[in-house]
C-alpha positions as CSV (number, residue, x, y, z in Angstrom):
1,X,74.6,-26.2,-27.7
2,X,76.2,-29.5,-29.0
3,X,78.6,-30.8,-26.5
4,X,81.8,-32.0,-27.0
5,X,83.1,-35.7,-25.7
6,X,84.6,-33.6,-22.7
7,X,81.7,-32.0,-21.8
8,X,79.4,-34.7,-22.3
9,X,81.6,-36.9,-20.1
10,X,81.4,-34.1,-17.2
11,X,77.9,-33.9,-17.3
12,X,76.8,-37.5,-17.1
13,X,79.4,-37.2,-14.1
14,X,77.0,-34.7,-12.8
15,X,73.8,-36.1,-13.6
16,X,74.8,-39.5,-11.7
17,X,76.3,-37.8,-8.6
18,X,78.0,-39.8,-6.5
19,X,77.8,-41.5,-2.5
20,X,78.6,-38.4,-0.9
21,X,76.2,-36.7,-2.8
22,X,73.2,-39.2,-2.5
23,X,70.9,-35.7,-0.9
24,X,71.3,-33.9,-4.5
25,X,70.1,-37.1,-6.5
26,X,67.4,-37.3,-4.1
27,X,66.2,-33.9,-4.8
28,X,66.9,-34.2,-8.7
29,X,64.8,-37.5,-9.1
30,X,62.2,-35.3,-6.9
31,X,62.5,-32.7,-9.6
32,X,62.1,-35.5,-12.5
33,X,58.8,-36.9,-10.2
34,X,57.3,-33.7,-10.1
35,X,57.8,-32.5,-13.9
36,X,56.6,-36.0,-14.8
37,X,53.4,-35.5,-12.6
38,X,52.6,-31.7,-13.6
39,X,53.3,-33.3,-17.1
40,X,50.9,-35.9,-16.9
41,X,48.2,-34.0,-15.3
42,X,47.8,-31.5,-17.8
43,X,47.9,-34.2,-20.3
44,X,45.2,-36.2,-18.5
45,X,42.8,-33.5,-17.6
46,X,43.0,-31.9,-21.4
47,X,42.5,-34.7,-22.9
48,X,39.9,-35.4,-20.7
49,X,38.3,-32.0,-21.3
50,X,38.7,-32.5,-24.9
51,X,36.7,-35.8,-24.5
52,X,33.9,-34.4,-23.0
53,X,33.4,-31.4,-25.8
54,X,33.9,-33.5,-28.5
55,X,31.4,-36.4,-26.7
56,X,28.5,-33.7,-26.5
57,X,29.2,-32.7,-29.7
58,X,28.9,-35.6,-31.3
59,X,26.1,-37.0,-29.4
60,X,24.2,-33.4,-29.3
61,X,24.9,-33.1,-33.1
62,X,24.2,-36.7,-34.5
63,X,20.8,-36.5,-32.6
64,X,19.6,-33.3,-33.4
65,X,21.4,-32.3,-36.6
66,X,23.6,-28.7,-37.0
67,X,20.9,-26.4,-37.2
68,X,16.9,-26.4,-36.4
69,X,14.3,-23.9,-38.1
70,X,11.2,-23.2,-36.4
71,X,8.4,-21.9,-37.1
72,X,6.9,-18.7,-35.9
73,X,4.2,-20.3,-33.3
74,X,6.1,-23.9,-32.9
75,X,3.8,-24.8,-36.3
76,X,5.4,-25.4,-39.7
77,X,2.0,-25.8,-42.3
78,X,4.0,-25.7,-45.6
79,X,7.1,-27.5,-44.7
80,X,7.3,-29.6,-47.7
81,X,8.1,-26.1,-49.7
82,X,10.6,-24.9,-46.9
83,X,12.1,-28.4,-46.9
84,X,12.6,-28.1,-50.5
85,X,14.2,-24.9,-50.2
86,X,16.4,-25.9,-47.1
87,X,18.0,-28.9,-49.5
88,X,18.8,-26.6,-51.5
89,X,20.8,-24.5,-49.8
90,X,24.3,-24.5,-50.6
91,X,26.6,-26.8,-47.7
92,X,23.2,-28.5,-46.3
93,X,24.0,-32.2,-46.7
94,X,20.5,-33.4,-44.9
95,X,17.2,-31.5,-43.6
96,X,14.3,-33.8,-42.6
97,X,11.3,-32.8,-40.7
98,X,11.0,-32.9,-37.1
99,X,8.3,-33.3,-34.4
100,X,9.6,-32.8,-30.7
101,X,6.7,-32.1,-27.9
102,X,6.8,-32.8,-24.3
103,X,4.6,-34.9,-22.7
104,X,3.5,-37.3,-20.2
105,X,4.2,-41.3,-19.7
106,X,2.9,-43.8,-17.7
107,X,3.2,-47.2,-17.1
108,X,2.1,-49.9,-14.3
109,X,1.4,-46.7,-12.1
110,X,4.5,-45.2,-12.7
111,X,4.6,-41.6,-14.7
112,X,7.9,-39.7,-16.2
113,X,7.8,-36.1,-18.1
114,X,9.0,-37.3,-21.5
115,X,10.2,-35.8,-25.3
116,X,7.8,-37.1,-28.0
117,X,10.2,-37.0,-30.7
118,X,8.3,-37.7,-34.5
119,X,11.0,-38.9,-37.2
120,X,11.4,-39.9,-40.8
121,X,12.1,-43.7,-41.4
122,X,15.4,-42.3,-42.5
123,X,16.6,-40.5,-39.1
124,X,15.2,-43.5,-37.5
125,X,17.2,-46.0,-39.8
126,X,19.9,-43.9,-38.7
127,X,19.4,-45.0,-34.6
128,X,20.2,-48.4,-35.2
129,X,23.9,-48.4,-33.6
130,X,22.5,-47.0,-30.6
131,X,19.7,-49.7,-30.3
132,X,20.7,-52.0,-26.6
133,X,17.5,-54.3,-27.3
134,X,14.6,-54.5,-29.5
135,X,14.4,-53.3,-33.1
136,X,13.5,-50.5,-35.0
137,X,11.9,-52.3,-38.1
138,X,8.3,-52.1,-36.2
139,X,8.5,-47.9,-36.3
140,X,6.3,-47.8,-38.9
141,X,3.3,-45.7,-40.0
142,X,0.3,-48.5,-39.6
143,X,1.4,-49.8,-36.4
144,X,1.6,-48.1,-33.0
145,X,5.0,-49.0,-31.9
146,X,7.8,-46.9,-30.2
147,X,11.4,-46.5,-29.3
148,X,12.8,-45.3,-25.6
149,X,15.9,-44.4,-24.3
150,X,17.4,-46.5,-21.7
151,X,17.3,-44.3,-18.7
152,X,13.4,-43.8,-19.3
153,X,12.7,-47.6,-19.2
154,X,14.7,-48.3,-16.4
155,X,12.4,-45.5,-14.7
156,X,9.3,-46.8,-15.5
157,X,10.7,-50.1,-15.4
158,X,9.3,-51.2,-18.8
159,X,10.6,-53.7,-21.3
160,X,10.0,-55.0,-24.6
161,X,6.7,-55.5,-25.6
162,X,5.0,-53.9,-22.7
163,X,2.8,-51.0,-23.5
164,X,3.3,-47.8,-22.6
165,X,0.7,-45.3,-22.3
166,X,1.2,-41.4,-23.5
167,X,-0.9,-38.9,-22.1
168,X,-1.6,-35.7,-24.6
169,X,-3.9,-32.9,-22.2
170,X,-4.8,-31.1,-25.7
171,X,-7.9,-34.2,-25.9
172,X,-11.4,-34.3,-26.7
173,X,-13.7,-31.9,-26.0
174,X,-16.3,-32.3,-23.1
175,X,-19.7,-30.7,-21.1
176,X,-17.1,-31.0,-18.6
177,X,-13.8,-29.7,-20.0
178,X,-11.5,-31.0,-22.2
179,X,-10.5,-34.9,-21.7
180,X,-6.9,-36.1,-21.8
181,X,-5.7,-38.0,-24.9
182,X,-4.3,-41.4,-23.8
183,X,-2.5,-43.6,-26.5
184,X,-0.8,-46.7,-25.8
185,X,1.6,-47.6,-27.7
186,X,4.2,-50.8,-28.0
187,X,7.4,-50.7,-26.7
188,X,10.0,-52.3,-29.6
189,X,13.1,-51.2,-29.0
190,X,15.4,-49.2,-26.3
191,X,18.5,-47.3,-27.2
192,X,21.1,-45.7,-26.1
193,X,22.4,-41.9,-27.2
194,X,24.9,-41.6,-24.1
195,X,23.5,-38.3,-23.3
196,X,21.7,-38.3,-19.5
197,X,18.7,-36.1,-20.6
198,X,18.0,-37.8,-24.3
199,X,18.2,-41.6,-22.7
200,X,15.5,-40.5,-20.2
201,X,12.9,-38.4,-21.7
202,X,13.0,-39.3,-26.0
203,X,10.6,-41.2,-26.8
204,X,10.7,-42.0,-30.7
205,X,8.2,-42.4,-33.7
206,X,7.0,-42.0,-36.7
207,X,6.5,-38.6,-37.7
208,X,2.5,-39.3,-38.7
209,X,2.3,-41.3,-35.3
210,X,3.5,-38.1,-33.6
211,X,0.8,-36.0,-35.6
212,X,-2.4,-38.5,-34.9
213,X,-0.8,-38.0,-31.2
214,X,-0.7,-34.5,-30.9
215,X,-3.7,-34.1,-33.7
216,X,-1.8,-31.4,-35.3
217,X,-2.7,-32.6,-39.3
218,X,-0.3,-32.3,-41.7
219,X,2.3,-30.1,-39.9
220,X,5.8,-30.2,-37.9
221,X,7.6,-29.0,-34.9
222,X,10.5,-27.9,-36.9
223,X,13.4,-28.8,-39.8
224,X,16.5,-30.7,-38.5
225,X,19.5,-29.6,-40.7
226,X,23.0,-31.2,-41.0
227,X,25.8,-29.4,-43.3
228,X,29.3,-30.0,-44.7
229,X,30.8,-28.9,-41.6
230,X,29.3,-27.6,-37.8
231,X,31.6,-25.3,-37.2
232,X,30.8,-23.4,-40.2
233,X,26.7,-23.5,-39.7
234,X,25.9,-20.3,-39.2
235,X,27.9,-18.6,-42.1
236,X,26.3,-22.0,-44.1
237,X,22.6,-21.0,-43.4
238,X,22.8,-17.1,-43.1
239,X,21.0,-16.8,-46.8
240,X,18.6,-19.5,-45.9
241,X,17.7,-17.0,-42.5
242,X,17.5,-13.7,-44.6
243,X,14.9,-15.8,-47.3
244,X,12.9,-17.1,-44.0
245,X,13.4,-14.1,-41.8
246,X,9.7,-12.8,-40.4
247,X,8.4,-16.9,-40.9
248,X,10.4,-18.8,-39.0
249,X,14.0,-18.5,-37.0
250,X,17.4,-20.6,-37.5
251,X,19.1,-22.0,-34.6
252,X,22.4,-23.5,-34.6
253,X,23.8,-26.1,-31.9
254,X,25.9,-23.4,-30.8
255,X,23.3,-21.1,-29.9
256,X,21.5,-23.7,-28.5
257,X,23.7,-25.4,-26.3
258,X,26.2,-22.0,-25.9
259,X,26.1,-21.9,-22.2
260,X,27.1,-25.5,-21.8
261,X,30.1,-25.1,-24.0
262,X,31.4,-21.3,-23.0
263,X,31.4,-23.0,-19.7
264,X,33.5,-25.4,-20.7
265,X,35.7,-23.6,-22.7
266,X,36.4,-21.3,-19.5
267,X,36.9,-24.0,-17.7
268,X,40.1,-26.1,-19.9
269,X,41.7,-22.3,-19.8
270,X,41.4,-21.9,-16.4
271,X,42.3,-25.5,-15.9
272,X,45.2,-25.6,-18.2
273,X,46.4,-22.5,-16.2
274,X,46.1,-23.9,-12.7
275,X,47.8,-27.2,-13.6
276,X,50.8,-25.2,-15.5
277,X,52.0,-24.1,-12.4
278,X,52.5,-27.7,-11.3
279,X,54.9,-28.0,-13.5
280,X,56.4,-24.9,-12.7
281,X,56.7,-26.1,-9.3
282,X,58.8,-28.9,-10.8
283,X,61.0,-26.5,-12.6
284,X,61.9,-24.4,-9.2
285,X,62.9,-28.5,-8.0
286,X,65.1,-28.6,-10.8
287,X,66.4,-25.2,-9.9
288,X,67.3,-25.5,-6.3
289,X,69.4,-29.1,-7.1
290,X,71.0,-27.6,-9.7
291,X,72.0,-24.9,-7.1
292,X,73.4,-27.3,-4.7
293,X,74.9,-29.4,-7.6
294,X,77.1,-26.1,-8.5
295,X,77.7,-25.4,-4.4
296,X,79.1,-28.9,-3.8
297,X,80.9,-28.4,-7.4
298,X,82.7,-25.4,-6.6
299,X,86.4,-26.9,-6.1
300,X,85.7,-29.6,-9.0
301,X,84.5,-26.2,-11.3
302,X,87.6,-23.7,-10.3
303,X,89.9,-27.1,-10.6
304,X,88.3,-27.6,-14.8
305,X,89.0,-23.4,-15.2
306,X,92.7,-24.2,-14.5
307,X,93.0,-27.3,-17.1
308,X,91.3,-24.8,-19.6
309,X,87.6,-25.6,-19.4
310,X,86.1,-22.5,-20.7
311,X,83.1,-20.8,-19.2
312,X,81.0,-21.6,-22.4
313,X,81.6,-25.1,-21.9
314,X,80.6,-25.0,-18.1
315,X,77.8,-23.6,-19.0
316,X,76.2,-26.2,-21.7
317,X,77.6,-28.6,-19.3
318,X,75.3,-27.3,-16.7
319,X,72.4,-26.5,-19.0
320,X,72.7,-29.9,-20.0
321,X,72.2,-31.4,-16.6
322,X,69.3,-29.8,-16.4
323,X,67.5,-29.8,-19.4
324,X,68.2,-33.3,-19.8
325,X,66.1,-33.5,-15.9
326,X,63.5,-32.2,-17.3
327,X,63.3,-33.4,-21.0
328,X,63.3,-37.3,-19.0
329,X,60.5,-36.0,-16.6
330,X,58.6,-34.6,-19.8
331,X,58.7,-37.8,-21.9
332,X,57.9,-40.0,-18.3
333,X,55.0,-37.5,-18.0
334,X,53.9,-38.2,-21.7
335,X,54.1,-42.1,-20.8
336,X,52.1,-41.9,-17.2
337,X,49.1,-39.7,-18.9
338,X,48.4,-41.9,-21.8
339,X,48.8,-45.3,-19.5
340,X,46.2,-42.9,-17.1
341,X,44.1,-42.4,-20.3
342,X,44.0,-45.8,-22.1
343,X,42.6,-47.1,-18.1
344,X,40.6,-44.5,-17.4
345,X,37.8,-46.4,-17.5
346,X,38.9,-49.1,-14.9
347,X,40.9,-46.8,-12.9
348,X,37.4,-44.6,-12.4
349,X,35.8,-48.1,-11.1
350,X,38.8,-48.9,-8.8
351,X,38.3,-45.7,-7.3
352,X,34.4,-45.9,-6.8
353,X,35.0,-49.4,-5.1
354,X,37.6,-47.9,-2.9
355,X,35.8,-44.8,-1.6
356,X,31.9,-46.3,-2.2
357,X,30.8,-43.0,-4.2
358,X,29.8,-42.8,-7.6
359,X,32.5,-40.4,-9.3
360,X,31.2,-40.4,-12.7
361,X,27.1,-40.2,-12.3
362,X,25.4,-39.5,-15.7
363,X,22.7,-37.8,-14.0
364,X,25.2,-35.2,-13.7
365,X,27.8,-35.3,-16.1
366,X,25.3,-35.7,-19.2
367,X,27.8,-38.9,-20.9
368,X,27.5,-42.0,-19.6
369,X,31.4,-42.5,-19.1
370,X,34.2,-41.2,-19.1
371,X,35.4,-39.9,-22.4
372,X,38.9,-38.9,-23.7
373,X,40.2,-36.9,-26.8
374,X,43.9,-36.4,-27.6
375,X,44.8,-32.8,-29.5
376,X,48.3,-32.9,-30.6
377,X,48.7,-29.6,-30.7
378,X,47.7,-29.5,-27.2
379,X,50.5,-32.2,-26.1
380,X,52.9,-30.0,-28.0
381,X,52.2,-26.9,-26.1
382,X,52.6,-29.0,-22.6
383,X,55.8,-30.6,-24.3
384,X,57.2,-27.1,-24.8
385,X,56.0,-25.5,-21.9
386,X,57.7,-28.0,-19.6
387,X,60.6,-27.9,-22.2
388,X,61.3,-24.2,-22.0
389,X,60.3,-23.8,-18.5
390,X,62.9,-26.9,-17.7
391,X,65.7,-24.7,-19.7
392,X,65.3,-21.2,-18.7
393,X,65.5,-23.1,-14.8
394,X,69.0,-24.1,-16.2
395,X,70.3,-20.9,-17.0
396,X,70.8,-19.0,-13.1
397,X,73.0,-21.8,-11.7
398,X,74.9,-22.4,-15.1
399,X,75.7,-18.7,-15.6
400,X,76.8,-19.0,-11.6
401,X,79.4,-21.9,-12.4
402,X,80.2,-20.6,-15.5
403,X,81.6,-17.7,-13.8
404,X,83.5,-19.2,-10.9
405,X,86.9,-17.7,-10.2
406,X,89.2,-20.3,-10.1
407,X,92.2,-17.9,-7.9
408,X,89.2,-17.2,-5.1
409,X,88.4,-20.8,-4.9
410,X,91.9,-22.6,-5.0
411,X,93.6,-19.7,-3.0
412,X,93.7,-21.0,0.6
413,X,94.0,-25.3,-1.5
C-alpha cells in the first residue's frame, strides 16, 4: 500500500477537492466530525466506566480489606488463634480483627441508622489521608472518642468536639424490660472514604470501645483480610476455607459486592456496543463522499487509464483518501476525549449551572465525583475499530474507480 509520488500527488488532489466541488468536502469534513465524535465517545464513556470500577474498588477494598471471615453466629471467641492462622496463610499480607454492628445515633434531637465499626490502632492509623478535620491521635482505648464520616455529620449536623450519643437496645436488664444502652462519646475527627454509604453511616473506634459498647467481652464481628493481589483472593484463601469450613465462612469483595460489579460489567459491553455504531455511522459518511468523489471523478479517472495509471494504483489512491478521513477523525477523536476527560470535573459543574440539576449526586452514584481510568488496551481496540471500519468503507468505491472503462467514458469526449 505505499504510494508512489504519482499517486500521492493525485490523492492530496482528491482529498482537497476543489470550488466546484465545495458539497463533497462538505460531506467529507462531516465524515471526519462524526468519526472524531463516535471516537471520542467511546473513549470518554470507557474511561469513564473504567473510573468508576476501579474507584469502588479501591475505596471498597482499602476500607474493608480482600476478604472477611465470619464467624458462625456473627461471634468470633478465639480469634487471636484464627488470627494467627489467617497470617499465616500463604499470599495474606494483613488480617486484623474487625467489629462492624449497626446501630443508632443521636444528636441535639437528630437520630441517623449508623455502622459501629471497632478497629485496631493500625487500621485506624491507616485513615489518616482521608481525615477532612479533626485527628485520629484521640482513638484510643482509655478515652471515649470517635471518628465519622462526613456525610453522617453533616446529617446530624455535628462538629468537632460535640458529643454524640450511641444508642445500643441490647442494655441493662429491668422489672420493666430491657433498657437501652446510651454512650456518648467525643467527636475528634471526620473523614472522608468517597463512598456515599461509608461517609454516612461509619462511625469508627477502638476495637475495645466497640466491645464495652456492644458488651460482647473479649470477642469480634469478623477478620478483615488483605492479600498480594484481589483478583486472586479466592484461589489465595481456599486452604484457609477448607481448615475453617463448619466454624466460620470466607467472603471475598467479589462475592460481596458481585451484583454491583456484574452490573457494571454488562453495562461497559453493552455500552461499548451501542457507541460502536456511532462510529460506524461515521464510516457509511465516509462511504457515501467517497461515492460521489468517484462519480464527479469519472472523466478525470478514465482520462489517468489512458496515460497508463493502472487500476492498482487507482485503487490505493482511493483507499488512501479514505483511510487518511478516517485515520485524522481517529487521532481528532483521541484528542477531544482526553481534553473531555482531563475537564471532566468542571465541565460536569458547567453543566449543573446550566440546567440547575445535580448530574453527579453521591447519594446515587456511591463516589463523590466523577472518576476516570484510562485502559490502553481499550483505546487500542477503539483505535482499530475506527481504523479498520474506516478502511474496509474505502474498498466499494476504490474497487468501482479502479475499474472504470476508459472507451465507455471518453467515447462520446
Amino acid at each position: 500500500m505505499i504510494l508512489s509520488p504519482f499517486e500521492w500527488t493525485i490523492a492530496k488532489r482528491y482529498m482537497l477537492p476543489g470550488r466546484g466541488e465545495a458539497f463533497i468536502a462538505l460531506v467529507a469534513g462531516i465524515s471526519l466530525i462524526a468519526v472524531m465524535l463516535g471516537v471520542a465517545a467511546l473513549v470518554i464513556v470507557m474511561s469513564v466506566m473504567n473510573g468508576f470500577r476501579g474507584e469502588l474498588i479501591d475505596k471498597i477494598v482499602g476500607l474493608n480489606g480482600h476478604a472477611i471471615i465470619q464467624m458462625y453466629g456473627g461471634r468470633l471467641g478465639n480469634w487471636q488463634n484464627v488470627l494467627e492462622e489467617v497470617r499465616d496463610t500463604p499470599g495474606v499480607t494483613r488480617a486484623s480483627p474487625l467489629i462492624e454492628t449497626p446501630l443508632l445515633a443521636t444528636f441535639n434531637g437528630r437520630a441517623e441508622a449508623i455502622v459501629v465499626r471497632g478497629n485496631t490502632a493500625e487500621d485506624i492509623a491507616r485513615m489518616k489521608p482521608q481525615v477532612l478535620r479533626g485527628n485520629l491521635d484521640s482513638l484510643r482505648p482509655d478515652l471515649d472518642d470517635v471518628a465519622i464520616g462526613s456525610r453522617l455529620a453533616e446529617n446530624l449536623g455535628i462538629g468537632i468536639g460535640d458529643t454524640l450519643t450511641i444508642w445500643n437496645p441490647q442494655g441493662r436488664a429491668t422489672p420493666f424490660g430491657t433498657v437501652p444502652r446510651q454512650v456518648g462519646y467525643t467527636v475528634t475527627a471526620i473523614f472522608e472514604i468517597g463512598i456515599y454509604d461509608y461517609d454516612k453511616a461509619f462511625v469508627v473506634m477502638p476495637i475495645p470501645n466497640a466491645q464495652t459498647l456492644l458488651l460482647t467481652g473479649d470477642t469480634i464481628s469478623m477478620i478483615e483480610v488483605k492479600t498480594t493481589d484481589p483478583d486472586t483472593v479466592r484461589e489465595t484463601l481456599t486452604p484457609l476455607a477448607r481448615k475453617l469450613q463448619g466454624q466460620a465462612e470466607i467472603h471475598d469483595w467479589k462475592s460481596i459486592n458481585a451484583s454491583l460489579f456484574d452490573a457494571l460489567q454488562i453495562e461497559r459491553v453493552a455500552m461499548f456496543f451501542v457507541l460502536s455504531i456511532i462510529v460506524l455511522v461515521a464510516v457509511f459518511n465516509i462511504l457515501s463522499s467517497l461515492i460521489m468523489l468517484v462519480r464527479s471523478k469519472t472523466r478525470d479517472i478514465a482520462i489517468l487509464r489512458t496515460m497508463g495509471a493502472t487500476r492498482k494504483s487507482l485503487l490505493k489512491v482511493f483507499v488512501t483518501v479514505g483511510f487518511t478521513i478516517g485515520a485524522i477523525g481517529t487521532v481528532a477523536g483521541l484528542i477531544l476525549g482526553a481534553v473531555v476527560l482531563i475537564f471532566r470535573q468542571p465541565i460536569v459543574h458547567v453543566i449543573e449551572i446550566l440546567t440547575g440539576e445535580n448530574l453527579w449526586d453521591p447519594s446515587i452514584r456511591f463516589l463523590t465525583e466523577l472518576p476516570s481510568r484510562t485502559d490502553p488496551v481499550e483505546v487500542t481496540m477503539i483505535v482499530l475499530l475506527a481504523l479498520i471500519l474506516s478502511f474496509l468503507a474505502t474498498l466499494y468505491p476504490a474497487m468501482k474507480a479502479a475499474s472504470t472503462d476508459p472507451v465507455q467514458v471518453l467515447r462520446y469526449e
